[in-house]
C-alpha positions in Angstrom: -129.4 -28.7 89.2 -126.3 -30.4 88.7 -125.9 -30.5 85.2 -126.3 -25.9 85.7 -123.6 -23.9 86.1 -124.8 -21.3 88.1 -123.4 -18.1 88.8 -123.5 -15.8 91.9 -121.2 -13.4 90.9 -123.6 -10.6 92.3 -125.6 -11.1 96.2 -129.4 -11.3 95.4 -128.9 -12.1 91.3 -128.1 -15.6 90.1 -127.8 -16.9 86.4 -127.1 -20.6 85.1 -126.3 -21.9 82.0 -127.0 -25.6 80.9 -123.6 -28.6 81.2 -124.2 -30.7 78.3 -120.7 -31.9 78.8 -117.7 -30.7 81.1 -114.4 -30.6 79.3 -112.6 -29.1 81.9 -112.3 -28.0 85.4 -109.1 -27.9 87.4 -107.5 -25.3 89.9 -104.9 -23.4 88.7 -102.6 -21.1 91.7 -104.5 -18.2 90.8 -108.2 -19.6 89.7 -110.3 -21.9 89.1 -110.7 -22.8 85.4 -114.0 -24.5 83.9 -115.5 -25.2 80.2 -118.2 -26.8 79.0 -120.6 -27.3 76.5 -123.8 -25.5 76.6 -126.7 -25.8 73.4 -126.9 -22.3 72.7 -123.6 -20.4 73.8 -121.3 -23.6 72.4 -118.0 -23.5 74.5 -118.0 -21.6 78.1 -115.2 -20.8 80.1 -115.9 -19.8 83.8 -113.7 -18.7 86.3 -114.8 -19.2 90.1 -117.4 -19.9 88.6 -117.6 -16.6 86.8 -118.7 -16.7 83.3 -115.3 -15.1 81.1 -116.0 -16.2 77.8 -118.4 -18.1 75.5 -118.1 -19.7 71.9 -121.5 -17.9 71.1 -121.4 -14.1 72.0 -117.4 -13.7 72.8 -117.1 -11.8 69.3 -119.4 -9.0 70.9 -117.1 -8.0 74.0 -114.0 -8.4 71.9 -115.0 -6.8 68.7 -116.1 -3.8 70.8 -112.9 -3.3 72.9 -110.7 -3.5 69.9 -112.3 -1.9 66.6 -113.9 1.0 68.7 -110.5 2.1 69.9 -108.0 0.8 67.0 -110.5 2.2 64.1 -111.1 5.6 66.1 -107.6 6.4 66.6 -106.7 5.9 62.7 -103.1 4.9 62.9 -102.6 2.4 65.4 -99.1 0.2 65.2 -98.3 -0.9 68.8 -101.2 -2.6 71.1 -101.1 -3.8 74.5 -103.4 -6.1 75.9 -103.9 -6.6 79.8 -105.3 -9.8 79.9 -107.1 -11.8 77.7 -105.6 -15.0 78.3 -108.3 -16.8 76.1 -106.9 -15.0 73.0 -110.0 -14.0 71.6 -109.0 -10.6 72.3 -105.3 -10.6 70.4 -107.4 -12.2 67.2 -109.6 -9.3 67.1 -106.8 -6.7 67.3 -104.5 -8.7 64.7 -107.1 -8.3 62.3 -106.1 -5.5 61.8 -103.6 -5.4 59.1 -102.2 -2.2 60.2 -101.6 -3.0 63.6 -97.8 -4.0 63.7 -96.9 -4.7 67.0 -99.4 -6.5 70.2 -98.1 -6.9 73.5 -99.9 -9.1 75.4 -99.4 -9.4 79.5 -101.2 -12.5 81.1 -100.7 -13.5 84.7 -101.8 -16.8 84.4 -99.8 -19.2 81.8 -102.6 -22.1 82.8 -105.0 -20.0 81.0 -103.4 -19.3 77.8 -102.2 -23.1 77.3 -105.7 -24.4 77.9 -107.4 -22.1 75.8 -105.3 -23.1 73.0 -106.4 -26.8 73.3 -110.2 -26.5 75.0 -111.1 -22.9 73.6 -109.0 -22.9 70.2 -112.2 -21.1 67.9 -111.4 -18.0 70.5 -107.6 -17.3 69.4 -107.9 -18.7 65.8 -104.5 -19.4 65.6 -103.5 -15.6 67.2 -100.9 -17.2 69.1 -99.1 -18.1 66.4 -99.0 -14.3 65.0 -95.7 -13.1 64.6 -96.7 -10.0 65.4 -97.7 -11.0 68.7 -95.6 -11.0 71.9 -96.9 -12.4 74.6 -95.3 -12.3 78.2 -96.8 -13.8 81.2 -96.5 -11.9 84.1 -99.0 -9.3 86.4 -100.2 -6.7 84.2 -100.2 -4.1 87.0 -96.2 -4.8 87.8 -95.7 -4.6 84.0 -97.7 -1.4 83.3 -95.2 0.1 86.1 -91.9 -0.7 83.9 -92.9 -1.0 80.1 -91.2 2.1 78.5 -95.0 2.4 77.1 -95.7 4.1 73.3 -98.8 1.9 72.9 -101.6 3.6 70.7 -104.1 1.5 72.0 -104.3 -0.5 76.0 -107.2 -2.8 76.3 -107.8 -3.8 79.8 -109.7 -7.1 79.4 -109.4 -8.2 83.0 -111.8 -9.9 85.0 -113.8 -8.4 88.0 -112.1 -6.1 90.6 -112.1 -9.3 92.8 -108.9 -11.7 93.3 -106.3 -11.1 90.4 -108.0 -8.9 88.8 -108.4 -5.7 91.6 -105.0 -4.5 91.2 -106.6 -3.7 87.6 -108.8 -0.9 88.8 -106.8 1.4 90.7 -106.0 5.3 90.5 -102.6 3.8 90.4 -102.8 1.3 87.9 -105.0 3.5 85.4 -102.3 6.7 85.7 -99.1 4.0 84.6 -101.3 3.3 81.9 -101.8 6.7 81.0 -98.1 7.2 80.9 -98.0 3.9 79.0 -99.6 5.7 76.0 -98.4 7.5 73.3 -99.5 10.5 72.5 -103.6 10.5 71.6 -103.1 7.1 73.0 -106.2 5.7 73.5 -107.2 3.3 76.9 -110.0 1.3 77.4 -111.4 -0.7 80.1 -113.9 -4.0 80.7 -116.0 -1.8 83.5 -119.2 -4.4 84.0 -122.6 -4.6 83.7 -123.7 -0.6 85.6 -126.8 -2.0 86.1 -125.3 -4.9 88.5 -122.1 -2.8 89.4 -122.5 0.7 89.7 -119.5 1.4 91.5 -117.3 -0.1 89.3 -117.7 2.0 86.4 -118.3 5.1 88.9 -114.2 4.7 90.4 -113.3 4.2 87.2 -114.8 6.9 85.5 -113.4 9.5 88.4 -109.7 8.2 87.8 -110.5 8.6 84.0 -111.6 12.0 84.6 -108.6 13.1 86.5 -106.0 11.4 83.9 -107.7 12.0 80.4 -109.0 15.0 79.1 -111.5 12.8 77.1 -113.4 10.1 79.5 -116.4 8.4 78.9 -118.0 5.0 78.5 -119.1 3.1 76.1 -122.0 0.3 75.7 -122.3 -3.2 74.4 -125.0 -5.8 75.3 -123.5 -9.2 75.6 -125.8 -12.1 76.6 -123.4 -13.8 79.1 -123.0 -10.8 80.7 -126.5 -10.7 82.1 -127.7 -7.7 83.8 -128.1 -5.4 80.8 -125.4 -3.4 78.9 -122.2 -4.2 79.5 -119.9 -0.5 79.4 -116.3 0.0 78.5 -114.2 3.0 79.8 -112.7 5.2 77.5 -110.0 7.4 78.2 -107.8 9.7 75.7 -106.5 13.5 75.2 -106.7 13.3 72.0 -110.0 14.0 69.9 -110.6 10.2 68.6 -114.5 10.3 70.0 -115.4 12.2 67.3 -114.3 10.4 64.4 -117.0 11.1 61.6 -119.2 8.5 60.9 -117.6 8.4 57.5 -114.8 8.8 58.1 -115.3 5.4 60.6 -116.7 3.7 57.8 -113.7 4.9 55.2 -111.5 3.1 57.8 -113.6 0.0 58.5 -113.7 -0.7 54.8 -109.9 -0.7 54.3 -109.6 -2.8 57.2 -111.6 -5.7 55.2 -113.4 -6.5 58.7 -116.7 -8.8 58.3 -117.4 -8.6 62.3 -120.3 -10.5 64.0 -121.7 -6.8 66.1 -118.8 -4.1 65.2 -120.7 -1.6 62.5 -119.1 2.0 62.4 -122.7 2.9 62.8 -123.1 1.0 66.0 -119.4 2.3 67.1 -121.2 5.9 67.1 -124.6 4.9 69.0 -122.2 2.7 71.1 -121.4 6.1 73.1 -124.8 7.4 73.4 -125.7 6.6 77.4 -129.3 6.1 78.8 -129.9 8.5 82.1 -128.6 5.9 84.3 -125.4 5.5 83.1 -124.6 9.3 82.6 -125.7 9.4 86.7 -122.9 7.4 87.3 -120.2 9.2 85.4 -119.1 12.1 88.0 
């Protein structure tokens, strides 16, 4: 299977996706980087092998971290992004017109320069926003020092393993929490809980000791095999309950056409089965 990119992100689960060509693959000091062409997802990045991204069902994971939080909070003017190197994430947020401000912290400089040449239908030009700052650094030493007033921080990191572990800690999730402005809202990438329980369960506990507001969110993302993928949410304000109405008021002045993002799916989007309430303590 040679022409499969197979991924063993998880002990006794596997899945691959088809190579009809490799674009890329070369080892960068933090990771190695990977994309090529599969019939049905178009352009995938992987990471140690990792699946990050895809041309085909990347608009699912982004739309969800940014319109949930961004059209639930109402006012929104300054983002910050940790992560999101492939700039699909910074295109979602700056489609908001409102939005006037994103910051956007990347440790890995390799990742943003090759996604603008290998992965360019991801950003869609988002780079070139002046709106957007980016800075390369760690996200975990920047969270420490920004002088914060963010209305919204997306965490779009990768798993709690290499670079990205620093990302889930008590101590990283209470700098972000002082990183917010008031009825700030944070939200995390937390996995698949089918495949890994424990991540969402730390999360959720540090949530719960920081926010007076802390939950999770679903989305099902194809790539992201295993089932539903959930998203942390954290807040004291009251953002949660945003009328449905009142979502869709919002989401029609934003002029959005999203591939997943409805206001109606925003709502069910917090609505857990059993097995993901289990793991919320």
């Amino acid at each position: 299977m040679s022409d499969w990119s197979t991924e063993t992100l998880h002990a006794d689960y596997a899945q691959s996706l088809r190579i009809d060509r490799l674009l890329y693959d070369s080892e960068t000091e933090h990771q190695r980087l990977r994309v090529f062409e599969n019939p049905t997802f178009g352009r995938v990045l992987t990471l140690d092998g990792v699946v990050q991204t895809t041309e085909g069902d990347n608009a699912i994971y982004h739309e969800m971290l940014t319109h949930v939080p961004i059209l639930a909070h109402g006012a929104a003017r300054r983002v910050l992004i940790v992560g999101g190197g492939d700039g699909g994430m910074a295109r979602e947020v700056l489609r908001h017109a409102n939005v006037e401000h994103v910051t956007m912290v990347e440790i890995d400089a390799g990742v943003v320069e090759f996604s603008k040449e290998y992965l360019p239908a991801l950003s869609q030009g988002a780079f070139d926003d002046p709106r957007l700052d980016l800075v390369i650094a760690d996200g975990a030493d920047f969270m420490k020092t920004t002088s914060g007033g963010f209305d919204v921080i997306i965490v779009d990191s990768t798993d709690p393993i290499g670079p990205g572990e620093v990302l889930f800690t008590d101590t990283f999730y209470g700098h972000a929490k002082r990183a917010l402005a008031p009825n700030g809202i944070l939200v995390t990438q937390n996995g698949v809980p089918f495949m890994q329980p424990e991540e969402l369960t730390n999360t959720m506990r540090a949530f719960r000791a920081l926010f007076a507001d802390a939950t999770c969110y679903l989305a099902t993302v194809p790539t992201y095999a295993g089932g539903p993928m959930a998203f942390g949410w954290g807040t004291d304000g009251d953002a949660r309950a945003t009328p449905l109405d009142v979502l869709t008021g919002r989401f029609d002045a934003a002029g959005l056409t999203p591939f997943y993002y409805t206001p109606a799916v925003h709502r069910a989007a917090f609505a857990l089965p059993g097995y993901v309430q289990r793991l919320i303590p």
